[in-house]
C-alpha positions as CSV (number, residue, x, y, z in Angstrom):
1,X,16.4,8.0,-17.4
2,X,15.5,9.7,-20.7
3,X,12.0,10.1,-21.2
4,X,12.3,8.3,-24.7
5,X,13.4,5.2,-22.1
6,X,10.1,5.7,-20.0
7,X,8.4,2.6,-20.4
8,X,4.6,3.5,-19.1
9,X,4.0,-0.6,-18.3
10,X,7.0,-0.2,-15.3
11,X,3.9,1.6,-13.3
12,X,2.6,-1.1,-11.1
13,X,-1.3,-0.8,-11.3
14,X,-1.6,-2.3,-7.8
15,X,0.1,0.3,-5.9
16,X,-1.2,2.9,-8.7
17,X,-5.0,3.7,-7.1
18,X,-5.0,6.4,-4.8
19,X,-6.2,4.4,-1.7
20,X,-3.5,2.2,-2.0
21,X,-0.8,4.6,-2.9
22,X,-1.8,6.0,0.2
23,X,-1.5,2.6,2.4
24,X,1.6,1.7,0.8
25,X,3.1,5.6,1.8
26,X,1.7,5.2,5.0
27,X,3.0,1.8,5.8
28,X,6.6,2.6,4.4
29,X,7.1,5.1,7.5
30,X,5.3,2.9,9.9
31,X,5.8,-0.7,8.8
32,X,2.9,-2.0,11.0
33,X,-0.4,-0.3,11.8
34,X,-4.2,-0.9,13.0
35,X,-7.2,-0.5,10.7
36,X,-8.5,1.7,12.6
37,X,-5.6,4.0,12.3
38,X,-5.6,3.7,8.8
39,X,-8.5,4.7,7.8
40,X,-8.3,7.5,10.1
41,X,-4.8,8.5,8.6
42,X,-6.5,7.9,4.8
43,X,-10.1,9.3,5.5
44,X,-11.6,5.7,4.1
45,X,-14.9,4.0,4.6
46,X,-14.2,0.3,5.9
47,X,-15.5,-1.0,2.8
48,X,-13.4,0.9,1.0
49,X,-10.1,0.4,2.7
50,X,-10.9,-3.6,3.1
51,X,-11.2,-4.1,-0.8
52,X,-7.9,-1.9,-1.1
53,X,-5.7,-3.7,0.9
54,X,-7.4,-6.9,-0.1
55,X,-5.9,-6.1,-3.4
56,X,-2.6,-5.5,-2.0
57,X,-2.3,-8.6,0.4
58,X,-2.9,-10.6,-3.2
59,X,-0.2,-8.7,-4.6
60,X,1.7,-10.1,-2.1
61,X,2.7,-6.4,-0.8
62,X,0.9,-6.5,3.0
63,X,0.3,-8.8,5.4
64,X,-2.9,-8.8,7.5
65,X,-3.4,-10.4,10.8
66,X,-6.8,-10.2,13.0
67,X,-6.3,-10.5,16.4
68,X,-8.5,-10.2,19.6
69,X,-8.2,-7.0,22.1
70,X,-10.4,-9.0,24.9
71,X,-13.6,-9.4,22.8
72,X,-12.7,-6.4,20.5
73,X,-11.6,-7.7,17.2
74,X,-8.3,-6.3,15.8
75,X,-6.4,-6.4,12.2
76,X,-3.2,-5.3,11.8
77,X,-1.8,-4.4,8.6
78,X,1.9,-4.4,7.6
79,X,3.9,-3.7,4.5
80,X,5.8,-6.8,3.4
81,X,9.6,-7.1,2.1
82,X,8.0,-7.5,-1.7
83,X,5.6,-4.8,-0.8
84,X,8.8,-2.3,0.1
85,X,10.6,-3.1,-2.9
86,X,7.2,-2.7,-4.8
87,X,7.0,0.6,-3.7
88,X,10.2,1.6,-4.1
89,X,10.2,0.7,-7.9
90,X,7.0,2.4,-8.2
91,X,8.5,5.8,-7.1
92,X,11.3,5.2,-9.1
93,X,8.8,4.4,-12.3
94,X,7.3,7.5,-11.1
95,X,10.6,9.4,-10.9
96,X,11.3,8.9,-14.4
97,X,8.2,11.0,-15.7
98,X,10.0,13.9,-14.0
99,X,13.5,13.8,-15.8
């Protein structure tokens, strides 16, 4: 890609922030993870992290599911097919800036 065929609205804002860049990187390599990993992996706040990948599960790009561990409540978060080929089009649109 030239950069005269850059088109700057290719960059998908919802993968864009650096919270959920990070989710999205994260969950490419691991598919499916715990919050509690997460924000452990990201160095988030639980507020934080919840409205980011609130963001992305209405994107359509991770699924969440909250589970029970005995009485310990448990949400898993994984990276959906749309949320791989999201990604991946993002670091393609991202790719381009470099050529």
């Amino acid at each position: 890609m030239r950069m005269a065929d850059f088109d700057i609205n290719a960059i998908d804002e919802v993968i864009h922030g650096r919270m959920r860049l990070g989710v999205m990187a994260y969950l490419v390599g691991a598919g499916t993870t715990d919050f509690t990993t997460l924000k452990e992996r990201l160095q988030a706040s639980d507020g934080n992290l919840s409205v980011q990948l609130r963001k992305l599960e209405e994107a359509g790009y991770v699924a969440i599911r909250k589970t029970f561990q005995g009485r310990k409540p448990r949400t898993e978060v994984s990276l959906t097919a749309p949320g791989r080929k999201a990604f991946v089009r993002y670091l393609e649109s991202m790719a381009g800036l470099m050529k």
